[in-house]
C-alpha positions as a printed Julia matrix, in Angstrom:
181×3 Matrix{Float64}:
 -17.35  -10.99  -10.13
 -17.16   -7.51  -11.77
 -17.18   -5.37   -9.05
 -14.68   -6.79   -7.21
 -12.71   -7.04  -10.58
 -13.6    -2.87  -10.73
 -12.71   -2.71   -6.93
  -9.6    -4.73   -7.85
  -8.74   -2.74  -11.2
  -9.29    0.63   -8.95
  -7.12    0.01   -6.65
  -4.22   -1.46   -9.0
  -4.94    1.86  -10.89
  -4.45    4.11   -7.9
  -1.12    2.12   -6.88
   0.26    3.01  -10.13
  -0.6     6.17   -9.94
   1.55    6.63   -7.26
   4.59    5.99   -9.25
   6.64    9.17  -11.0
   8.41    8.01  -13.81
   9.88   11.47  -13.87
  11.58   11.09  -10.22
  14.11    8.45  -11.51
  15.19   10.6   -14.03
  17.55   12.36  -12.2
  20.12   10.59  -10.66
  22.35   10.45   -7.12
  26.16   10.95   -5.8
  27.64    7.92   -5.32
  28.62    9.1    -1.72
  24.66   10.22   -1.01
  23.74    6.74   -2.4
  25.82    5.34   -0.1
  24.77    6.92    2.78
  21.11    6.49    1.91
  22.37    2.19    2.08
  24.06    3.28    5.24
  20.48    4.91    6.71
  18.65    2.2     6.04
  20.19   -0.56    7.12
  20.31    2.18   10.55
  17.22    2.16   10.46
  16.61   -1.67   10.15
  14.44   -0.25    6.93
  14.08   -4.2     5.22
  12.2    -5.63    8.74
  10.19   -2.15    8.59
   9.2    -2.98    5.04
   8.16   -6.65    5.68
   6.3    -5.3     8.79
   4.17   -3.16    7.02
   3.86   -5.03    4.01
   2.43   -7.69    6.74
   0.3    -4.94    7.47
  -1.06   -4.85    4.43
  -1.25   -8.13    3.61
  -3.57   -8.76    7.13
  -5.88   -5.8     6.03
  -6.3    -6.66    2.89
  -8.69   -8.95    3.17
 -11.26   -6.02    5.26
 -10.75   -3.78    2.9
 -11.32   -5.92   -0.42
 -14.44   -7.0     1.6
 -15.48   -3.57    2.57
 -15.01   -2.1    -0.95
 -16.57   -4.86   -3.06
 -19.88   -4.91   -0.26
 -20.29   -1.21   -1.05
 -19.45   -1.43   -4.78
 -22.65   -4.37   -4.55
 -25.13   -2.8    -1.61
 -24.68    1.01   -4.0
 -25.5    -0.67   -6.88
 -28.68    0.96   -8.45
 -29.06   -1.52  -11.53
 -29.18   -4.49   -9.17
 -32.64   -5.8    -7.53
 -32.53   -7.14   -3.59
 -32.43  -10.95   -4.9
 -29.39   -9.71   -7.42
 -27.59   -7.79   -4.69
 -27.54  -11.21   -2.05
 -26.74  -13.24   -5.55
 -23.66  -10.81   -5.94
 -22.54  -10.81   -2.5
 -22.77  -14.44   -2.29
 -20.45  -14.76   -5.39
 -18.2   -12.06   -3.88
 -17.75  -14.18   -0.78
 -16.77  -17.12   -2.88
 -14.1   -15.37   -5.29
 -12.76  -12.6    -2.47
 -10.58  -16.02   -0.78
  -8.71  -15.74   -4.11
  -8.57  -12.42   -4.84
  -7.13  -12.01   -1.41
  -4.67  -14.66   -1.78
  -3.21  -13.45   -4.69
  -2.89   -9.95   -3.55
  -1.22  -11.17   -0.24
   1.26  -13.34   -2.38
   2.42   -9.79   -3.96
   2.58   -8.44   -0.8
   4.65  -11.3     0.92
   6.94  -11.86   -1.83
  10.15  -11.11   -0.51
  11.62   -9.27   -3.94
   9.33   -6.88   -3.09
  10.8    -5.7    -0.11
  13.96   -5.67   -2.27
  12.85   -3.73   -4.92
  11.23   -1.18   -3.06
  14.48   -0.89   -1.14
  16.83   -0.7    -4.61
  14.45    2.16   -5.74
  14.05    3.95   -2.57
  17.27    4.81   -1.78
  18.35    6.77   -5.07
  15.17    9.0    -4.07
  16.82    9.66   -0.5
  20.37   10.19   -2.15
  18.92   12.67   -4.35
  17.03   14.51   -1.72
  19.54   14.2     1.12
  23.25   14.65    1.01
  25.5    12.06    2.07
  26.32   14.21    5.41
  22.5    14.9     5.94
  22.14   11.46    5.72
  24.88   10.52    7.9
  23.25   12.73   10.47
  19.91   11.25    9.99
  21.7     7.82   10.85
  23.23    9.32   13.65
  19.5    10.11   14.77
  18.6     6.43   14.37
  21.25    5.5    16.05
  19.88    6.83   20.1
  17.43    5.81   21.98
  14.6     7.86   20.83
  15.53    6.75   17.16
  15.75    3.48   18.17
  12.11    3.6    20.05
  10.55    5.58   16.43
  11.97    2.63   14.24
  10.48   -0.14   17.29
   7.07    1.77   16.78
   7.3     2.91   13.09
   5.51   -0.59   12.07
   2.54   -0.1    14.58
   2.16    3.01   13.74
   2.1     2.78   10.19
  -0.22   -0.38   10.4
  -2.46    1.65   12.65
  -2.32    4.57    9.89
  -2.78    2.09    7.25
  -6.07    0.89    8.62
  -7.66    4.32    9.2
  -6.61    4.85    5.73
  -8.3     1.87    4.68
 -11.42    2.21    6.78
 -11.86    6.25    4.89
 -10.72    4.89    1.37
 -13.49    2.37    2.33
 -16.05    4.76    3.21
 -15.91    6.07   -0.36
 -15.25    3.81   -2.34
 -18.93    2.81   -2.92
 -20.28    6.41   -3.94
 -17.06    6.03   -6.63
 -18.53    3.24   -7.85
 -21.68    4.25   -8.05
 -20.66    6.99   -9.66
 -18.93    4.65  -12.19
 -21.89    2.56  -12.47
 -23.8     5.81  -13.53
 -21.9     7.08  -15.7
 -21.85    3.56  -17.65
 -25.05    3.58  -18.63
């Protein structure tokens, strides 16, 4: 359906956007880099990443849903009997478009690669004794309690994220629509 394809191609397109070529450029001490492997294996950081990437992978179905219904119900080109028509076919393709983007999200090389290009961004921004002390911080209780909470609170973020991103996404694609014409 091509709004969900848009809603899909959107959000693909704001993911990559996310990504600085320029940051890998520079590169890390092999002591900082080390300490950066040291931190996050402190802070349990692969079980953090699978948690939120479950997360993700839970709300992604919502907020494909929420996205595509706006994308259809602000659609000015389509009549009533169109709009039911689209959501209908929506219903039927969203199982597989959310399937697919939940495979991404639960493969586990993801959580590996995100890992092998994280920490060269910490190394670079932390030296290896900052890091050591930020380890150190992991290490006590309170650390310990942010890292137990860090996945419900970033799945709790994540959804009011989603839920706002949701909110606008229609008038976007309105917009879009409009400007296609």
């Amino acid at each position: 359906m091509k709004q969900l394809k848009q809603c899909l191609a959107c959000a693909a397109a704001a993911l990559a956007l996310t990504a600085a070529p320029a940051l890998y450029a520079q590169t890390a001490d092999a002591a900082s880099t080390a300490a950066a492997r040291e931190l996050f294996d402190s802070m349990n950081y692969r079980a953090v990443l699978q948690g939120m990437m479950q997360q993700m992978a839970q709300g992604m179905a919502a907020s494909m849903r929420g996205g595509a219904e706006a994308a259809i119900k602000n659609n000015p080109k389509l009549s009533a009997d169109d709009k039911q028509k689209a959501l209908a076919q929506m219903e039927a393709e969203l199982p597989g478009a959310v399937s697919a983007m939940q495979s991404v999200l639960n493969d586990p090389a993801l959580v590996d690669d995100i890992l092998n290009e994280t920490v060269p961004i910490y190394a670079r921004n932390f030296s290896a004794d900052e890091l050591k002390q930020i380890t150190a911080f992991y290490r006590t209780p309170v650390g310990a309690k942010m890292l137990t909470k860090m996945p419900q609170l970033m799945g709790e973020g994540m959804q009011v994220g989603q839920q706002i991103v949701a909110r606008r996404i229609g008038p976007m694609m309105q917009k879009l629509q409009q400007q296609q014409k």
